[in-house]
RODO-2510 file (C-alpha; in nm, 4 decimals, decimal comma):
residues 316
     n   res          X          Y          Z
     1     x     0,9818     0,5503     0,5784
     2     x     0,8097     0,5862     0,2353
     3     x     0,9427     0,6036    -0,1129
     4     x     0,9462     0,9506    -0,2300
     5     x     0,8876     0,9954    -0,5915
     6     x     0,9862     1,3170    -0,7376
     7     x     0,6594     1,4874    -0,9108
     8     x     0,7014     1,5351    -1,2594
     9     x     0,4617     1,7097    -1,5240
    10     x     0,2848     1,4285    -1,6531
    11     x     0,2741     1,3864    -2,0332
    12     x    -0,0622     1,4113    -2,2351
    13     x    -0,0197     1,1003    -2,4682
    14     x    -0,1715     1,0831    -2,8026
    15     x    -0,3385     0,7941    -2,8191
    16     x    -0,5131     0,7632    -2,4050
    17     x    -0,6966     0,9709    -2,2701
    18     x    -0,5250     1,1332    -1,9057
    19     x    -0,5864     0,9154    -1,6514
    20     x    -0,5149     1,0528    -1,2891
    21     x    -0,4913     0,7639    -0,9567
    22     x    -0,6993     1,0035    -0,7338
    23     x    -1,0212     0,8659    -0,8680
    24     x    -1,1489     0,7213    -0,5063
    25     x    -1,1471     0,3641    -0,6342
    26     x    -0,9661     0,1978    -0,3655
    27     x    -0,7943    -0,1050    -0,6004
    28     x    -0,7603    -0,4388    -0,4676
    29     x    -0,3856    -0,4886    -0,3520
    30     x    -0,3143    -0,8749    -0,3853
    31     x     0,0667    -0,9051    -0,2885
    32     x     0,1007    -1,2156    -0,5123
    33     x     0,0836    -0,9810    -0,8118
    34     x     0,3920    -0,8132    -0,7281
    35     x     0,3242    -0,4256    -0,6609
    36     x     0,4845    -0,2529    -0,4013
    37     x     0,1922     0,0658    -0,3919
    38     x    -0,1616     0,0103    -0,3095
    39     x    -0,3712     0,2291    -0,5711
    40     x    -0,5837     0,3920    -0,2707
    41     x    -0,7616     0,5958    -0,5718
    42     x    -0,6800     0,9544    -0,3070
    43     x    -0,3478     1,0587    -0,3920
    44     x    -0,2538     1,4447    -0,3602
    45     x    -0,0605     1,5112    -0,6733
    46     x     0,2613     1,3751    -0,4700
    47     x     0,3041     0,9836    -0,6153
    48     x     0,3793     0,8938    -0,2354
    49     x     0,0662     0,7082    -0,1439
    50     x     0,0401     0,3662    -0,1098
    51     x     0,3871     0,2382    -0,0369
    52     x     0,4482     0,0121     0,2549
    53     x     0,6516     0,1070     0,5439
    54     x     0,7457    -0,0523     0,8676
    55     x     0,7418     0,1359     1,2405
    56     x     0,7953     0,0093     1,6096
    57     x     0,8228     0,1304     1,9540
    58     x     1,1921     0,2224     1,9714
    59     x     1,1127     0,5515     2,0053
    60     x     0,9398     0,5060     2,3379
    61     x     1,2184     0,2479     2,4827
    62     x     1,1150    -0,0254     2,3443
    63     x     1,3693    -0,2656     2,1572
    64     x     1,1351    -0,3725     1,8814
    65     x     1,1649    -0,4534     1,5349
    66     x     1,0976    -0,6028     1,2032
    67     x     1,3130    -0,8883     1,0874
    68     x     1,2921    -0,9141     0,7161
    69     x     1,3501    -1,2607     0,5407
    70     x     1,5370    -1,0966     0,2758
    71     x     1,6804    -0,7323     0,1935
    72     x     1,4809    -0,4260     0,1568
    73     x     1,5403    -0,1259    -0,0746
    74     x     1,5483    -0,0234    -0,4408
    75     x     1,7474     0,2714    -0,6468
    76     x     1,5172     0,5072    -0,4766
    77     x     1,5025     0,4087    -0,1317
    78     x     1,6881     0,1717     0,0811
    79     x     1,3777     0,1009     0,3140
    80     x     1,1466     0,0400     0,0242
    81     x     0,9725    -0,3406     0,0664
    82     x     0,9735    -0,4400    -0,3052
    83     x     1,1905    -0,6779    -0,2192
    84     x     1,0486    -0,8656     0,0382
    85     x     0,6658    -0,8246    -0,1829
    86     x     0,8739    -1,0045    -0,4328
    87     x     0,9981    -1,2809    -0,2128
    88     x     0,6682    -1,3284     0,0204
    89     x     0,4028    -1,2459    -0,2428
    90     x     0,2758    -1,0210    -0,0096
    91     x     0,4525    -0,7790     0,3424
    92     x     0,5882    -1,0731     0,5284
    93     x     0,8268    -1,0642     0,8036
    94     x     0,8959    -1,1576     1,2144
    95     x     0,7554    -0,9314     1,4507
    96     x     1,0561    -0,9501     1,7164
    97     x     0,8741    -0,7638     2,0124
    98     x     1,0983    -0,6273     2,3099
    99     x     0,9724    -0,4236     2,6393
   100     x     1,2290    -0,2810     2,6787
   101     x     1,2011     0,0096     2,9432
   102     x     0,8157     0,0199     2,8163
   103     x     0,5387     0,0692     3,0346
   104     x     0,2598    -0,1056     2,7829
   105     x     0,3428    -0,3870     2,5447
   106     x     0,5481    -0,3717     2,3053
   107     x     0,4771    -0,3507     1,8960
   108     x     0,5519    -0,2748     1,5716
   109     x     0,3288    -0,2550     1,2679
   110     x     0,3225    -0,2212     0,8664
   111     x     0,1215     0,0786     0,6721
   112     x     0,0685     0,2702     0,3977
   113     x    -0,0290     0,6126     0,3775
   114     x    -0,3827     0,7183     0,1879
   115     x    -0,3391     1,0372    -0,0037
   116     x     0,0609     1,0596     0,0373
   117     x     0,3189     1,3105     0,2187
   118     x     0,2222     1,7217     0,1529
   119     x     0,3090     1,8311    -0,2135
   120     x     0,6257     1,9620    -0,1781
   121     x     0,7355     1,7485     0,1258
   122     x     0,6113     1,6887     0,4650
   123     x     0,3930     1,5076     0,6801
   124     x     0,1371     1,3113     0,5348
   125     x    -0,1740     1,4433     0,4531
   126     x    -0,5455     1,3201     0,4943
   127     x    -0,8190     1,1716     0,2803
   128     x    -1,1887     1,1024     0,2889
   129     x    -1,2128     0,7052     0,2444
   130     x    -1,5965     0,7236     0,3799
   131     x    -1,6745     0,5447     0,0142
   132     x    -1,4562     0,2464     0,0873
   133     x    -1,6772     0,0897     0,3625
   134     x    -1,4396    -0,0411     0,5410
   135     x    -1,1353    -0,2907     0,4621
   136     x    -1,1046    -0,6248     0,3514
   137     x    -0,7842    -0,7782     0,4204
   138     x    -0,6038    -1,1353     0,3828
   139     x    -0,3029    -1,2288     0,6175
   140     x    -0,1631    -1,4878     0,8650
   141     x     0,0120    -1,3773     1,1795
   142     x     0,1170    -1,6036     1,5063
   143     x    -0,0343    -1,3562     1,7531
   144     x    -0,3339    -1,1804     1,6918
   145     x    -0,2848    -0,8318     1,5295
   146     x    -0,5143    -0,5621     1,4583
   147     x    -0,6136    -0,3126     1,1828
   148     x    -0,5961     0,0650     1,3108
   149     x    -0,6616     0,3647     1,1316
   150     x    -0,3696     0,6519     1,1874
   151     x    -0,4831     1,0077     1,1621
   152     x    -0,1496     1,2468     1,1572
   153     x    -0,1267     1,4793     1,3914
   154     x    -0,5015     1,3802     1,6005
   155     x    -0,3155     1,1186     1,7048
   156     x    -0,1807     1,2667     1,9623
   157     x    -0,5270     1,4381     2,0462
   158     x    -0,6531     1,1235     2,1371
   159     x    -0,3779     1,0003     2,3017
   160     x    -0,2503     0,7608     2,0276
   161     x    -0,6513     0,5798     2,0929
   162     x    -0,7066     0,5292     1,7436
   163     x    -0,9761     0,3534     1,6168
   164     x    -0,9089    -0,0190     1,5334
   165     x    -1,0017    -0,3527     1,4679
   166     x    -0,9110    -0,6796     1,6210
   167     x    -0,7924    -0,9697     1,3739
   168     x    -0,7401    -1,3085     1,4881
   169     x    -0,4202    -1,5789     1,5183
   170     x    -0,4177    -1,6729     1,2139
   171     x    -0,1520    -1,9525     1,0983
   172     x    -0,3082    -2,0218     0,7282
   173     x    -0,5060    -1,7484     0,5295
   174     x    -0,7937    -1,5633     0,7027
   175     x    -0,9628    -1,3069     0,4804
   176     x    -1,1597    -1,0535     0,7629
   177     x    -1,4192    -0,7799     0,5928
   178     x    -1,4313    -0,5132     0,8193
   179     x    -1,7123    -0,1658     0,7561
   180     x    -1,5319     0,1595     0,8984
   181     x    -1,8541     0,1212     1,2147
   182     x    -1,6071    -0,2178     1,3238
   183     x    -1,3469     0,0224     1,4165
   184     x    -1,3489     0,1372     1,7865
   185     x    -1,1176     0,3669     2,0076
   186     x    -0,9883     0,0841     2,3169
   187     x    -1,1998     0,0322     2,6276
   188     x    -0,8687     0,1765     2,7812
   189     x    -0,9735     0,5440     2,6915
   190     x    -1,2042     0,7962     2,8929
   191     x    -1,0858     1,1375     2,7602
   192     x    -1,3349     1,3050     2,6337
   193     x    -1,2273     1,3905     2,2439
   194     x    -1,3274     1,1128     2,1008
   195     x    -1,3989     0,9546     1,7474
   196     x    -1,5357     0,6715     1,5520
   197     x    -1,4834     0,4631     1,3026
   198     x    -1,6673     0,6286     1,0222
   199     x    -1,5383     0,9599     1,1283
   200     x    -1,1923     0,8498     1,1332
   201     x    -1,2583     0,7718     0,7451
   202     x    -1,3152     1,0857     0,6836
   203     x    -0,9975     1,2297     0,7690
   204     x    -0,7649     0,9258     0,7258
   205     x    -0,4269     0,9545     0,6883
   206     x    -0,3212     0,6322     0,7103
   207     x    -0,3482     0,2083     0,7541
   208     x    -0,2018     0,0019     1,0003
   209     x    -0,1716    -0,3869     1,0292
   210     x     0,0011    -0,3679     1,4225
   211     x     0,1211    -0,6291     1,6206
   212     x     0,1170    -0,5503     1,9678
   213     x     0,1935    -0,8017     2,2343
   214     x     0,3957    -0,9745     2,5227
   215     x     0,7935    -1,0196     2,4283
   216     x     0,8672    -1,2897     2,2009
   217     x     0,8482    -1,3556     1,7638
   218     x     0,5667    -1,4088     1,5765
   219     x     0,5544    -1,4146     1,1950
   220     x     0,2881    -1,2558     0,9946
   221     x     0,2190    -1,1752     0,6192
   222     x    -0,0246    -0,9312     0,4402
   223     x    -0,1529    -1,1077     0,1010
   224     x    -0,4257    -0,8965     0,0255
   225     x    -0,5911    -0,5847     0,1261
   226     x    -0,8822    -0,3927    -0,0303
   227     x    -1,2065    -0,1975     0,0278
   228     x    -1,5058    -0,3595     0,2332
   229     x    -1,7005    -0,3671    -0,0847
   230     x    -1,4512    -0,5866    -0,2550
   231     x    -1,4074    -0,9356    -0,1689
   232     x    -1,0364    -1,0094    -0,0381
   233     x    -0,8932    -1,3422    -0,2077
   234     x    -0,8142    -1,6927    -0,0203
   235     x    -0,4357    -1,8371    -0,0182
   236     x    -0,5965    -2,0601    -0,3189
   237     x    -0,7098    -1,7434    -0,5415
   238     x    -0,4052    -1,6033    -0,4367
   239     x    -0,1713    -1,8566    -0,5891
   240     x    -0,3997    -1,8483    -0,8609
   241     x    -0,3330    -1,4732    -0,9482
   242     x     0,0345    -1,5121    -0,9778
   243     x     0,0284    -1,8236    -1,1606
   244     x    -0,2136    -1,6902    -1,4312
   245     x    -0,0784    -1,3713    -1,4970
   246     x     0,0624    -1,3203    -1,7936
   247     x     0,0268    -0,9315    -1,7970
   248     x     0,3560    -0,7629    -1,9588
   249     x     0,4330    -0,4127    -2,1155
   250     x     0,5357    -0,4362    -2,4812
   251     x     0,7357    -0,1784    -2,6628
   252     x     0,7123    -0,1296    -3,0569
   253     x     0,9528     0,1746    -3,1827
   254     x     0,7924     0,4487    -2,9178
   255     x     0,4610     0,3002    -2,8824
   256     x     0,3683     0,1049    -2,5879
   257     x     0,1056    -0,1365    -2,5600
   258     x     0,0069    -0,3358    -2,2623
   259     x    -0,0847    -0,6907    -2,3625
   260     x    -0,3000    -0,9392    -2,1322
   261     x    -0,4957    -0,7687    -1,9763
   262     x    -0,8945    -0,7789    -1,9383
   263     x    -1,0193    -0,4033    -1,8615
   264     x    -0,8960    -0,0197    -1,8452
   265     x    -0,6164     0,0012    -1,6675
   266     x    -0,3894     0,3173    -1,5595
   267     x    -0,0170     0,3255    -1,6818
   268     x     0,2813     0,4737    -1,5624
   269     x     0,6304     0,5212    -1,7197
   270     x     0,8849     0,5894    -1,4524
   271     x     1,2682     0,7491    -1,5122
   272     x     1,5250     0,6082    -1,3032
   273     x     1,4885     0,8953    -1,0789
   274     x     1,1457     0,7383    -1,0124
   275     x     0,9871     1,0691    -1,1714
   276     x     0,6860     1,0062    -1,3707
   277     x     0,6779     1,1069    -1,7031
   278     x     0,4033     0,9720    -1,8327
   279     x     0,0924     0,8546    -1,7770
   280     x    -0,2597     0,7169    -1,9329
   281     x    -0,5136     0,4714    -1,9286
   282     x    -0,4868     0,1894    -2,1395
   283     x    -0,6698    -0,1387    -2,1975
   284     x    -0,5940    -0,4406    -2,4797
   285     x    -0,6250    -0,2489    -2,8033
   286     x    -0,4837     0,1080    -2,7085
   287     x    -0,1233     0,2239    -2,7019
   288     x     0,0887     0,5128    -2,5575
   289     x     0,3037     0,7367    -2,7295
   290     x     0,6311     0,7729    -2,6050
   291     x     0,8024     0,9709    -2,8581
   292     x     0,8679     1,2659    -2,6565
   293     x     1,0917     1,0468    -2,4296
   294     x     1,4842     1,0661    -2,4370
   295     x     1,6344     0,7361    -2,5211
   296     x     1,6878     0,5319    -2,1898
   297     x     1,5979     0,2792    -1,9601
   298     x     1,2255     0,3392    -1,7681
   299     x     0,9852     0,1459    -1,5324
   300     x     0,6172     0,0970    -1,6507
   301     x     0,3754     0,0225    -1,3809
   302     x     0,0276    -0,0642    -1,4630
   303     x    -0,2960    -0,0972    -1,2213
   304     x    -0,6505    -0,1926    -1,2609
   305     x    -0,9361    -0,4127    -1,1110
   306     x    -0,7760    -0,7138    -1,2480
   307     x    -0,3736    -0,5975    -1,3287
   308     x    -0,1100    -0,4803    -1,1219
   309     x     0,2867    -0,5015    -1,2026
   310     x     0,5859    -0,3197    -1,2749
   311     x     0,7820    -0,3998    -1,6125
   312     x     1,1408    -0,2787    -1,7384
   313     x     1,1375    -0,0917    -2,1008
   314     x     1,4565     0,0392    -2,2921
   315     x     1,3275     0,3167    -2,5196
   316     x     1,6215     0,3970    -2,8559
***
């Protein structure tokens, strides 16, 4: 369910220093900007965390699903949600929940794993996101979802009991701040492995925004989500971030500069296979040497504190 990106030997650039995403910084993710990853700040090596995916209960006999208001996929992956980022400025959609031969209620949910799937290919693997806090988050929803915290293969330990957090109906913008001691197994289990919040961070694979519930649709959107320590915008700051951006890659010859933008920053240029071939950290006055490129078409994607898109360069 996530885009794969093919690893590629990064290239040292001249003129930035090497600037790798597994820092720990947890980066805002404010859908209005129009990124499709969330810079968790653990990846693994493998470029694969961070990008939304979609899951239900079908599986288990249910008959649920996600209906998307408009197409998802990209060259790389016909499930990707770039698309529907695009059109909601954010992971919007209609929960369409179905029992189906289901003994609980039924559900589906968005996430997006933490450090990415195993180098190499696989499941994905864990991360310690103790420094995080928690999660801030900013969404709407017509039944009351909750944030949950998958953990790979434990999940089955615990009898699928993860650790979550209760969100309310929300039918404008409600920003929740939740630390990782909010997040609690359900009253439900009695088995005697247990775990809690904060330990859950420790080994966390993954985040899930879940809507779980009696049949029926209910629409729901994910604007913003960040660490506890950061403060998640309002639909009003929101709006205010797309409007005001004026963020853009700019190519001279083979050097690339990225104008508008306020602090460091890391950069990415893409091939079409979605390999990356280069990479640095960049703010207003520095530039990245791209000479050792073939000529071609390539994506740059930039993230900081304050940045976050994707351009289209053409390199001669």
């Amino acid at each position: 369910m996530n885009k794969k990106l093919t690893i590629a030997s990064a290239l040292v650039v001249a003129s930035a220093s090497f600037a790798a995403l597994d820092d720990g910084i947890f980066q805002l993710w404010v859908g209005a900007e129009g990124s499709a990853q969330v810079h968790t700040g653990l990846d693994n090596g493998s470029e694969t965390s961070g990008y939304w995916w979609a899951y239900n209960d079908k599986l288990d006999g249910g008959g649920s699903e996600v209906q998307w208001p408009v197409t998802p996929g990209n060259d790389y992956d016909d499930t990707a949600l770039d698309p529907i980022i695009d059109h909601c400025k954010g992971v919007c959609g209609t929960a369409v929940l179905d029992k189906g031969t289901l003994s609980y209620q039924p559900f589906v949910g968005i996430g997006f794993n933490i450090a990415g799937q195993a180098v190499g290919g696989g499941d994905p693997t864990a991360a310690d996101a103790s420094s995080w806090g928690g999660l801030c988050i900013s969404y709407t929803a017509e039944t009351g979802p909750s944030l949950e915290l998958g953990l790979g293969d434990f999940d089955s330990e615990i009898g699928y009991a993860n650790p979550a957090a209760g969100l309310a109906k929300a039918s404008s913008i409600q920003v929740k701040s939740l630390a990782w001691s909010d997040f609690k197994m359900p009253s439900w289990y009695k088995e005697a492995t247990k775990i809690t919040g904060p330990e859950a961070a420790k080994r966390l694979v993954a985040v899930k925004f879940k809507l779980q519930t009696s049949d029926g649709s209910y629409k729901f959107n994910i604007a913003a989500i960040g660490p506890y320590t950061e403060t998640c915008p309002n639909g009003t700051s929101i709006k205010a971030v797309r409007s005001a951006s004026s963020a853009k890659a700019i190519l001279s010859g083979r050097s690339l500069s990225i104008a508008g933008i306020k602090s460091a920053a890391t950069a990415e240029v893409l091939n079409l296979q979605g390999q990356v071939v280069a990479k640095g950290s960049v703010d207003a006055s520095s530039t990245l040497n791209l000479a050792s490129l073939d000529a071609g078409v390539y994506m740059v994607r930039v993230a900081g504190k304050s940045v976050n898109f994707t351009n289209k360069i053409v390199l001669k």
